[in-house]
Backbone and ligand atoms as CSV (ligand in chain L), in Angstrom:
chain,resi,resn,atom,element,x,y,z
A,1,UNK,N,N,152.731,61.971,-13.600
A,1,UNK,CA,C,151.830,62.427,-12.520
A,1,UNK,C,C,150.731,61.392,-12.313
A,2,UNK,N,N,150.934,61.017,-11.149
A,2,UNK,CA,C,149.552,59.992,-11.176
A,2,UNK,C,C,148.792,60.253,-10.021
A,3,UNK,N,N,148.589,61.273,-9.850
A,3,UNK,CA,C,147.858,61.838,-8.767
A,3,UNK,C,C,146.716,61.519,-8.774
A,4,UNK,N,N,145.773,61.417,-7.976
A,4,UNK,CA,C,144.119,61.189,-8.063
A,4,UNK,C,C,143.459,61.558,-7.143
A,5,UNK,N,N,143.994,62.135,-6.087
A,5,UNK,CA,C,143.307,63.030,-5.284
A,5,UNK,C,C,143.247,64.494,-5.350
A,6,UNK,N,N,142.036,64.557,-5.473
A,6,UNK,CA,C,141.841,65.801,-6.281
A,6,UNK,C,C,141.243,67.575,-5.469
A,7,UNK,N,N,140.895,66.831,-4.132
A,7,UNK,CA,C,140.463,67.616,-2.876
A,7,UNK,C,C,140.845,67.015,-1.702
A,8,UNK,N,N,140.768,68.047,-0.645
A,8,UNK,CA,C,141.354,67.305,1.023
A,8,UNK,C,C,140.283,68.275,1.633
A,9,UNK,N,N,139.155,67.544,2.450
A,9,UNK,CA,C,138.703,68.633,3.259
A,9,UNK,C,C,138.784,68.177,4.772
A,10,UNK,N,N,138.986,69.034,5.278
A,10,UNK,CA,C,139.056,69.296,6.927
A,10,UNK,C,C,137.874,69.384,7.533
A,11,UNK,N,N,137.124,68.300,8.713
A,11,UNK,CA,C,136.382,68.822,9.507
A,11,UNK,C,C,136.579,69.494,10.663
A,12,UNK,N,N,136.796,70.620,10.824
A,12,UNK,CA,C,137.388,71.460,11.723
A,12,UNK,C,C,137.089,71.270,13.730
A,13,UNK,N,N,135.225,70.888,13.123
A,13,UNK,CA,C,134.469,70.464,14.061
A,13,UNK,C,C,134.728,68.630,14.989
A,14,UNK,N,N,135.692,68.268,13.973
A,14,UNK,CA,C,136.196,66.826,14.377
A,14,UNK,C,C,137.592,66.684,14.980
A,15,UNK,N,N,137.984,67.491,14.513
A,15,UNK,CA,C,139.633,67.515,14.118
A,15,UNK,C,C,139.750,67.683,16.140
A,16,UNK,N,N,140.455,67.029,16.164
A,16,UNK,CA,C,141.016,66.555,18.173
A,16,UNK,C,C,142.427,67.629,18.284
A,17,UNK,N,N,142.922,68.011,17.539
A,17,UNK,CA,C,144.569,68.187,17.135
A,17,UNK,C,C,145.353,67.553,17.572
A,18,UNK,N,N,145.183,66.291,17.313
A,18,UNK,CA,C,146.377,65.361,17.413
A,18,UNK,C,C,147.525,65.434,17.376
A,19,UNK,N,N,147.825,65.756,16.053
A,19,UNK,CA,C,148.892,66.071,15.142
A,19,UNK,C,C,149.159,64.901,14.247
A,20,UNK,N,N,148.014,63.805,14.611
A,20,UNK,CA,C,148.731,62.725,13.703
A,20,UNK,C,C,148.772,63.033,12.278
A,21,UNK,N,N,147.995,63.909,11.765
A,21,UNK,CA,C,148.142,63.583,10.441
A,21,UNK,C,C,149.366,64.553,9.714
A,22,UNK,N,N,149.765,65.749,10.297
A,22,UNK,CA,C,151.031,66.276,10.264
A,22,UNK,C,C,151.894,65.255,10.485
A,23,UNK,N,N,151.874,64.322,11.928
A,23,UNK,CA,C,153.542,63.765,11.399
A,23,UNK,C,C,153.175,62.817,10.448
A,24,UNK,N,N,152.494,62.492,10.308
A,24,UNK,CA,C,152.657,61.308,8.675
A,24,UNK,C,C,152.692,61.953,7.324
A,25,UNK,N,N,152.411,63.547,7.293
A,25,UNK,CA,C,152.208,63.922,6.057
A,25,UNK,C,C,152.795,65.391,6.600
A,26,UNK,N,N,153.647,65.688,6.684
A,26,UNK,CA,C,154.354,67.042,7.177
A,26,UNK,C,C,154.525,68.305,6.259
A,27,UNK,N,N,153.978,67.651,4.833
A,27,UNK,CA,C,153.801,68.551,3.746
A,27,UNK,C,C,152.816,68.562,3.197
A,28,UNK,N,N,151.684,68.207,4.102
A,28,UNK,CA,C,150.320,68.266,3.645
A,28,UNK,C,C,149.732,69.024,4.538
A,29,UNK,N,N,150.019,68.591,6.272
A,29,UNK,CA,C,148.914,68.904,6.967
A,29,UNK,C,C,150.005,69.415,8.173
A,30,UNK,N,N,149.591,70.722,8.589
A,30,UNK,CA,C,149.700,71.639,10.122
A,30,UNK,C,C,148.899,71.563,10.938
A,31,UNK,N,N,149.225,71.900,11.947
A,31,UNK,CA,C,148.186,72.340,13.239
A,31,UNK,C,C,148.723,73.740,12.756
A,32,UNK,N,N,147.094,74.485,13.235
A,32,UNK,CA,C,146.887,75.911,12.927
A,32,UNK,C,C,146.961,76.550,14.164
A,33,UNK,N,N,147.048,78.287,14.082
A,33,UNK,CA,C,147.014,78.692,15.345
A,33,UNK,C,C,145.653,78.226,16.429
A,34,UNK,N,N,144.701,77.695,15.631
A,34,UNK,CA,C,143.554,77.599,16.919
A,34,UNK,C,C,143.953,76.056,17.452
A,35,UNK,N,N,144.746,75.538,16.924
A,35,UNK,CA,C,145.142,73.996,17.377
A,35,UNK,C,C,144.442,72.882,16.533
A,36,UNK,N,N,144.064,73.238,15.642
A,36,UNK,CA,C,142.969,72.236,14.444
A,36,UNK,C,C,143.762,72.183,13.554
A,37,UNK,N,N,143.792,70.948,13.000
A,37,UNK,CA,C,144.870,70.919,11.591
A,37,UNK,C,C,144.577,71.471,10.353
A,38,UNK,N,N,145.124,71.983,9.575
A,38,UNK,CA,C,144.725,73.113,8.445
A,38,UNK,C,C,145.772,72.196,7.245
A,39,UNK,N,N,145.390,72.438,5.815
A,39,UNK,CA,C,145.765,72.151,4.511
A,39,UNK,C,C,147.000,73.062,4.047
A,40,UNK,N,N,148.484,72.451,4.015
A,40,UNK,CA,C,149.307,73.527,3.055
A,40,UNK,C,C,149.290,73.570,1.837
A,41,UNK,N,N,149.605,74.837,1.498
A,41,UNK,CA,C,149.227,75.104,-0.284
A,41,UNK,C,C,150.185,74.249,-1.019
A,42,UNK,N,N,150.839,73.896,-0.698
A,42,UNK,CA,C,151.570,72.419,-1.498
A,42,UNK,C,C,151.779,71.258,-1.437
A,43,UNK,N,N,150.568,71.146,-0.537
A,43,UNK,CA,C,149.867,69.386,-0.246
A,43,UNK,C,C,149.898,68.356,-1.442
A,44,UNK,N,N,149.547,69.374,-2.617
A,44,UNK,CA,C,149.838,68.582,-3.648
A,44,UNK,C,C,151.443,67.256,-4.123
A,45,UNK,N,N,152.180,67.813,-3.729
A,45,UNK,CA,C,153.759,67.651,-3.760
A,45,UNK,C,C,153.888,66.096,-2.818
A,46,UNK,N,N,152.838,66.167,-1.861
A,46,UNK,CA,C,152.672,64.306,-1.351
A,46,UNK,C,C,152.078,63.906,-1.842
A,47,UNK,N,N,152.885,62.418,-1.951
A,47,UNK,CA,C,152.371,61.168,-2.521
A,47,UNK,C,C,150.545,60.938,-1.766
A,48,UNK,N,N,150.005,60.750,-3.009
A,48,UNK,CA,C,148.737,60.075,-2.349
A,48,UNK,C,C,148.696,58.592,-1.554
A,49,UNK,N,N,149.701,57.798,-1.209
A,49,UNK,CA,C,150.115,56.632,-0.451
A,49,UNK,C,C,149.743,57.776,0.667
A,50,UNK,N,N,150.921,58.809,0.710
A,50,UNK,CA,C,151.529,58.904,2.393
A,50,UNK,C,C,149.749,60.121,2.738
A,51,UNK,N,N,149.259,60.508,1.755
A,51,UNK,CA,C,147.886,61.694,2.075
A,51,UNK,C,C,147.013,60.375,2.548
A,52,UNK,N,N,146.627,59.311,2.310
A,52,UNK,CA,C,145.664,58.374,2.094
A,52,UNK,C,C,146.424,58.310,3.666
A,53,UNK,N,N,147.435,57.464,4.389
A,53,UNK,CA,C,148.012,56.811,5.332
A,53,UNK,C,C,147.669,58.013,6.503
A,54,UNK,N,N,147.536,59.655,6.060
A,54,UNK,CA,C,147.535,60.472,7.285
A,54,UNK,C,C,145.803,60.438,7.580
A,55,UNK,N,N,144.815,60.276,6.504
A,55,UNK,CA,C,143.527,60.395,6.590
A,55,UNK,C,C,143.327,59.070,7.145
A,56,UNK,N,N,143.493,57.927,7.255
A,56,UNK,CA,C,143.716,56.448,8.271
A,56,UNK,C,C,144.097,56.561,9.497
A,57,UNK,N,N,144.814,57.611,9.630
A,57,UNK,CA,C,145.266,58.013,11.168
A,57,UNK,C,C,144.375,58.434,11.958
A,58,UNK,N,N,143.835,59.333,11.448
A,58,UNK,CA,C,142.510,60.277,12.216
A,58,UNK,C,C,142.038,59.676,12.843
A,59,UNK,N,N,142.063,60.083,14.050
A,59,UNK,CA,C,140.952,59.045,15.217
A,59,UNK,C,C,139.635,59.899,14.714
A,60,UNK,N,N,139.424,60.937,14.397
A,60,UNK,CA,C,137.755,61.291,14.519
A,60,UNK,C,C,137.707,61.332,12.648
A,61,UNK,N,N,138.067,60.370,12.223
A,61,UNK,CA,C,138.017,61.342,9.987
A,61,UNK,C,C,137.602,62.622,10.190
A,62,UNK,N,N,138.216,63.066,10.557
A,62,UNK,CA,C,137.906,64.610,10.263
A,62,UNK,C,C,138.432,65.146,8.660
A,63,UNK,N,N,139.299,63.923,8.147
A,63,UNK,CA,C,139.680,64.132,6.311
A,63,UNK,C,C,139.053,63.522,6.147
A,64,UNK,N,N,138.424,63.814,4.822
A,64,UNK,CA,C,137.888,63.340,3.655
A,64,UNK,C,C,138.797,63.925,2.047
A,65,UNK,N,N,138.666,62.960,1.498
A,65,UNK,CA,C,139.343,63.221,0.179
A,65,UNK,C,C,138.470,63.083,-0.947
A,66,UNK,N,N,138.531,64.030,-2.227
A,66,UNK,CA,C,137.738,64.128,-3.100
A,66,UNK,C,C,138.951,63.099,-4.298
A,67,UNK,N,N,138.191,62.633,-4.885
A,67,UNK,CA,C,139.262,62.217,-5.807
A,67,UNK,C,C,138.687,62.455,-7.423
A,68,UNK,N,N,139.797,62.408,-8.181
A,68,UNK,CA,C,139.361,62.441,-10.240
A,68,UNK,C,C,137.972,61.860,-10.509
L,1,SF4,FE1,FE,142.888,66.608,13.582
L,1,SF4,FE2,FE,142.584,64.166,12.613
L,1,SF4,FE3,FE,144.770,65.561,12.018
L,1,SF4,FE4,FE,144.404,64.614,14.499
L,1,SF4,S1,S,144.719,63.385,12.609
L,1,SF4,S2,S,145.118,66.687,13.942
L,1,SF4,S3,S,142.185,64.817,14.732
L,1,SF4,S4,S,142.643,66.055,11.413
């Protein structure tokens, strides 16, 4: 396990709903019913490469990542 990200938070207030960071990370991140992207409970299960590559996408960082 070499995980090191240790939190993902959403600025809800930023978030455009793109969708970019769903398609780069499709097991991390949804668009929710209000159209803002929301965290799945097994976000964990992606590589921190491909979590790091969807938070680079964000036109507004609306992610931030907590890490170890
Ligand atoms: Fe929202 Fe950013 Fe994800 Fe686009 S990439 S849906 S703006 S959090």
């Amino acid at each position: 396990m070499n995980q090191k990200i240790k939190k993902i938070n959403i600025d809800k207030n930023l978030c455009l709903g793109c969708g970019s960071c769903a398609a780069i990370a499709p097991g991390a991140f949804q668009l929710g019913n209000d159209g803002k992207a929301e965290l799945l409970p097994n976000w964990q299960k992606t590589e921190d490469k491909e979590l790091t590559a969807a938070v680079r996408s964000c036109p507004t960082k609306a992610i931030t990542l907590d890490y170890y």
